[in-house]
C-alpha positions as CSV (number, residue, x, y, z in Angstrom):
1,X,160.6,-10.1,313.6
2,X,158.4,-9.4,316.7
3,X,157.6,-6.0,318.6
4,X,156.0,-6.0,321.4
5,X,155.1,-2.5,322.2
6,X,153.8,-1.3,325.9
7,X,151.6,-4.6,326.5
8,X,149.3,-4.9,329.1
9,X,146.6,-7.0,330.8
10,X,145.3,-7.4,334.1
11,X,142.8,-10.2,335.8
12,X,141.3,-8.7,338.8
13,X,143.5,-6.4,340.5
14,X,146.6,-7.9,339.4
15,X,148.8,-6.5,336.3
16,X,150.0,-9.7,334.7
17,X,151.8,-7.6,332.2
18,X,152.3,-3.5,332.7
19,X,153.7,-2.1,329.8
20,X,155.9,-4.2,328.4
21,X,158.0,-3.2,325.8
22,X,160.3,-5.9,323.7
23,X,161.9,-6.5,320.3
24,X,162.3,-10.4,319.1
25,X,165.1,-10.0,316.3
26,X,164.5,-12.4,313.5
27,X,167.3,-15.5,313.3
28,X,167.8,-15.6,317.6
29,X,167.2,-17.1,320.6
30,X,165.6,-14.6,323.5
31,X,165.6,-15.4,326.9
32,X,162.6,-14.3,329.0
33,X,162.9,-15.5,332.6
34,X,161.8,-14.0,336.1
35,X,160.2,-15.4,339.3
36,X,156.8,-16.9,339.3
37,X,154.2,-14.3,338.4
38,X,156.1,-12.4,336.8
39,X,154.3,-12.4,333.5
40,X,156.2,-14.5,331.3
41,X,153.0,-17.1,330.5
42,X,151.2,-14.3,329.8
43,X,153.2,-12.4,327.3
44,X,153.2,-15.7,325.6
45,X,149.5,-16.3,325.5
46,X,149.2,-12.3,324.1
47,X,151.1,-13.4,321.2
48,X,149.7,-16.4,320.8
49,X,146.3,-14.8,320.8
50,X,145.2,-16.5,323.9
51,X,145.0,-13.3,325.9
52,X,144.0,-10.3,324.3
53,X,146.1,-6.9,325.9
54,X,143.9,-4.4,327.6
55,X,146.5,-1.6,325.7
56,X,149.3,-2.4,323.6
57,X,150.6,-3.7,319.9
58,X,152.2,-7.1,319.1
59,X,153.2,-6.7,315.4
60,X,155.0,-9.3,313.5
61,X,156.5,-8.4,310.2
62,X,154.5,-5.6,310.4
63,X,151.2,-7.6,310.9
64,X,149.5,-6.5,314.0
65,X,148.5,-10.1,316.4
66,X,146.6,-8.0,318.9
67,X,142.8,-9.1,318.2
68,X,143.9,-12.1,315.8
69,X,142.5,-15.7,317.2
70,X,144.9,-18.2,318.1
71,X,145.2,-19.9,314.5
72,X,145.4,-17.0,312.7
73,X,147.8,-16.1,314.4
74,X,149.5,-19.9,314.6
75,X,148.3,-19.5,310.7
76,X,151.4,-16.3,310.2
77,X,153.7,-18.9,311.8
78,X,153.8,-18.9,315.4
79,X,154.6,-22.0,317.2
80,X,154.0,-22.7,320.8
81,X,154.6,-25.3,323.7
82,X,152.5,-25.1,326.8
83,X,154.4,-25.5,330.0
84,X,152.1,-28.2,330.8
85,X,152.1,-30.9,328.4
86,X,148.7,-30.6,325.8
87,X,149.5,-34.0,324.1
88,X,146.6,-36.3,322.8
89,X,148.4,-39.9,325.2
90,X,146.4,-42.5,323.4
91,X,147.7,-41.3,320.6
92,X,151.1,-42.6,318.5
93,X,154.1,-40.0,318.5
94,X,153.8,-40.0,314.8
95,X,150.2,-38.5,315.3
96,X,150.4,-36.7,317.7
97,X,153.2,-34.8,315.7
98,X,151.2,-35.1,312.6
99,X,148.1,-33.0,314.0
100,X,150.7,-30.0,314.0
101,X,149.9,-30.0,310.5
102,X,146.0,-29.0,310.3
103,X,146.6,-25.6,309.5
104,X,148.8,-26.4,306.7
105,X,146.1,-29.3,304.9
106,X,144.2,-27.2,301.9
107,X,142.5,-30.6,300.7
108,X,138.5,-30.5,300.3
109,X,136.1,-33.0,301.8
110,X,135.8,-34.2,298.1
111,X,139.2,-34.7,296.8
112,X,140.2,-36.3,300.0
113,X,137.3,-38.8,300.2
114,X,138.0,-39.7,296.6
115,X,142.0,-39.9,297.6
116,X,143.8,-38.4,294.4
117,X,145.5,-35.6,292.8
118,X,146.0,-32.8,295.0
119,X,145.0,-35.0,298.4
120,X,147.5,-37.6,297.5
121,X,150.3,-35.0,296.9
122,X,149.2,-33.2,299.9
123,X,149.6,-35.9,302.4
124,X,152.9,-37.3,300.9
125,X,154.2,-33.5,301.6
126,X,152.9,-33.6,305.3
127,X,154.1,-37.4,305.7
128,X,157.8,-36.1,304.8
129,X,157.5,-32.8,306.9
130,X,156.5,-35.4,309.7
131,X,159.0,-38.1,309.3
132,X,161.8,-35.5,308.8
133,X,160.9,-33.9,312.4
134,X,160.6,-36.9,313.7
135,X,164.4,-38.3,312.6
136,X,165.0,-35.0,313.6
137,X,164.4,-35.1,317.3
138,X,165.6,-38.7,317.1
139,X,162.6,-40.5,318.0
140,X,162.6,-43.1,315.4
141,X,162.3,-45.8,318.2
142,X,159.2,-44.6,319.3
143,X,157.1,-43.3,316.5
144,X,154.7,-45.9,316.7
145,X,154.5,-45.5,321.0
146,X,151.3,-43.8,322.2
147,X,152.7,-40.9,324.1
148,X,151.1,-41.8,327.4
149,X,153.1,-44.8,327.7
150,X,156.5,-42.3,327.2
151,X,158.0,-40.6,330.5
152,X,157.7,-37.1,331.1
153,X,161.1,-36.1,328.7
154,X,159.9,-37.4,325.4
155,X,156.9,-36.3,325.9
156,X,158.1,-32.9,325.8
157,X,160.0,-33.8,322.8
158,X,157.1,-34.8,321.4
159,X,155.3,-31.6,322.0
160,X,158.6,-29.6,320.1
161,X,158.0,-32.1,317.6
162,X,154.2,-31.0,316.6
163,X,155.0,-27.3,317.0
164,X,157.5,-27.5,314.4
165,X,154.9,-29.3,312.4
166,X,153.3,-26.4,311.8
167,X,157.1,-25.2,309.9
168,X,157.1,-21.8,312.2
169,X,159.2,-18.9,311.6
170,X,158.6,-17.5,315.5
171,X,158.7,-20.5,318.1
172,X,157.5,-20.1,321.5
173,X,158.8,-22.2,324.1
174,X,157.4,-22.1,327.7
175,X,159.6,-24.1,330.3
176,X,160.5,-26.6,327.9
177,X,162.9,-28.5,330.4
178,X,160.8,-27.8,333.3
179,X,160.8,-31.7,335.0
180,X,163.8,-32.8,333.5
181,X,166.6,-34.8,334.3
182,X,169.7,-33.5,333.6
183,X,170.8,-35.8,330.5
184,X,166.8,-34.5,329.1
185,X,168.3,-31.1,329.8
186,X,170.8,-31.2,327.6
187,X,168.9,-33.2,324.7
188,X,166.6,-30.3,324.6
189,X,169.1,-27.4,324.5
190,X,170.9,-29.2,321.5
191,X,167.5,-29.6,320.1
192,X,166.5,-25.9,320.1
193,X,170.2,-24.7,319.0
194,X,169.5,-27.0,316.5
195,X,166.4,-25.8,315.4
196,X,167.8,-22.5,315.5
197,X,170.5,-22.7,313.1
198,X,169.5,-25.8,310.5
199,X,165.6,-24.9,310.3
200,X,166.5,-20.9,311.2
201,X,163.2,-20.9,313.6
202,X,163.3,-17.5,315.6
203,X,163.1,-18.7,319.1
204,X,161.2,-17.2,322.0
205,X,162.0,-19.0,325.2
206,X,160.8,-19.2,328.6
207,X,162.5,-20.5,331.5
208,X,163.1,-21.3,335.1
209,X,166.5,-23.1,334.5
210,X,169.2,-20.5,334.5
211,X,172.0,-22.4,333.1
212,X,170.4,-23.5,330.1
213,X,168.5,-19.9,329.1
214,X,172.7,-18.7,330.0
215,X,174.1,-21.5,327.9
216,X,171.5,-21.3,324.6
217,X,169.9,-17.6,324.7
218,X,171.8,-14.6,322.3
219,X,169.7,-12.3,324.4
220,X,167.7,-12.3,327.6
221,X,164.5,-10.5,329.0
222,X,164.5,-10.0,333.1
223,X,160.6,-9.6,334.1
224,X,159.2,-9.0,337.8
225,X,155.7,-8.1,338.4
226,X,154.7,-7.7,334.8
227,X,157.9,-4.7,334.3
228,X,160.9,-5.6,332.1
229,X,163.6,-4.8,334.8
230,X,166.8,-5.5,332.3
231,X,167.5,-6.6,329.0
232,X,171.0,-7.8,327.8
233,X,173.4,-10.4,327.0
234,X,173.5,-13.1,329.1
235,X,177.2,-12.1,330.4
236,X,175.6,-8.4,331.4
237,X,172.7,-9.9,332.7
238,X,174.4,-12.2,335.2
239,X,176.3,-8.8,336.4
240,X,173.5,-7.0,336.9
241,X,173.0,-6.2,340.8
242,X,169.6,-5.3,340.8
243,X,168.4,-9.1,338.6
244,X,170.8,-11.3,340.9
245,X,169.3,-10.0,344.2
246,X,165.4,-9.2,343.4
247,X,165.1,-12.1,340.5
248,X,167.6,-14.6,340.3
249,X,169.0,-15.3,343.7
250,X,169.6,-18.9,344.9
251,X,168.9,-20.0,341.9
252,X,171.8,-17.8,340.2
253,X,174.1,-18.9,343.5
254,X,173.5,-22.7,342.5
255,X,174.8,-22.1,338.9
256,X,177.9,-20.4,339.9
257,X,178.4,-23.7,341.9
């Protein structure tokens, strides 16, 4: 689905990402972990269109990303959660969730204002799209709750909630159970298996929590200092000497515990 061919990008005289080189195969879940500053967050923001790569291709089915503004590219169906929350918190879950449908209204000013024909179909379409995520992630309870007033785990459901609003075939999550407890954990991996095998969303995920990216991911990514170092099945990746003692480390230890 996505190939990501030799990317790079630098800010000063750092390499965020030096030649990075990795296939996204359409129907999985990929791993991409690694230490802090690393390069993950950046890859994401060059797909996303975010960053733009100093040298390099990003082509999804065979569309080139690399120069395309963040909703275009959004626009071809790329979701995305920010590892800090982006959420509007005097706003209700239901709208919040809701505003992950702008790119998908075609409506005119006029045939809005006046409310009929193709305005009224096209907000009964988004309205079911919306309510259907929002049984979805279970969050019935609180559709009507400005998010503010929500702690810190359902507001990060509500943040998977609007990027599936947008109904992506490529979904990019950064640290999406960064904060969590571990109950919240778990919620959120049986969300995004979910998501993965009912809605068949292609899943990009980012992540300091090794158990989960061991427990959910087909594949996983290993990068250090903006280099892919390994590349594997998450049984192969846990064996590999060189990512357990430059990239993994206590964190790996802990796990095995």
């Amino acid at each position: 689905m996505l190939a990501a061919e030799d990317v790079c990008i630098g800010f000063g005289g750092v390499r965020a990402l030096d030649g990075v080189t990795l296939d996204v195969h359409d129907g999985e879940v990929l791993g991409l972990i690694g230490p802090n500053g690393a390069g993950k967050t950046s890859l994401l923001n060059c797909i996303s269109g975010v960053y733009r790569p100093s040298r390099g291709r990003l082509v999804l089915d065979g569309t080139d990303l690399v120069g395309l503004r963040p909703h275009r590219v959004a626009a071809r169906g790329v979701g995305r959660t920010f590892q800090s929350l982006a959420l509007f918190p005097g706003l209700s879950v239901l709208d919040n969730v809701t505003l992950g449908r702008h790119l998908r209204m075609r409506a005119g000013v006029l045939s809005s204002a006046l409310y009929w024909g193709r305005a009224q179909r096209e907000e009964v379409r988004h309205r079911e799209v919306v309510e259907h995520i929002i049984d979805f992630l279970e969050m019935q309870g609180i559709r009507r709750t400005p998010v503010g007033a929500l702690p810190y785990g359902l507001q990060k459901r509500v943040e998977l909630g609007r990027a599936l609003a947008l109904e992506p075939t490529l979904l990019l999550l950064d640290e999406p159970t960064s904060g969590m407890n571990i109950d919240e954990k778990e919620d959120i991996a049986r969300f995004i298996l979910d998501i993965n095998e009912e809605m068949g969303v292609t899943l990009l995920f980012v992540s300091h929590d090794i158990g989960v990216t061991m427990d959910i991911c087909d594949r996983i990514v290993v990068l250090d200092q903006g280099r892919k170092v390994a590349e594997g099945p998450p049984g192969r990746i846990l064996e590999d000497e060189a990512v357990i003692q430059a990239y993994l480390g206590d964190e790996l230890a802990r796990h095995e515990r």
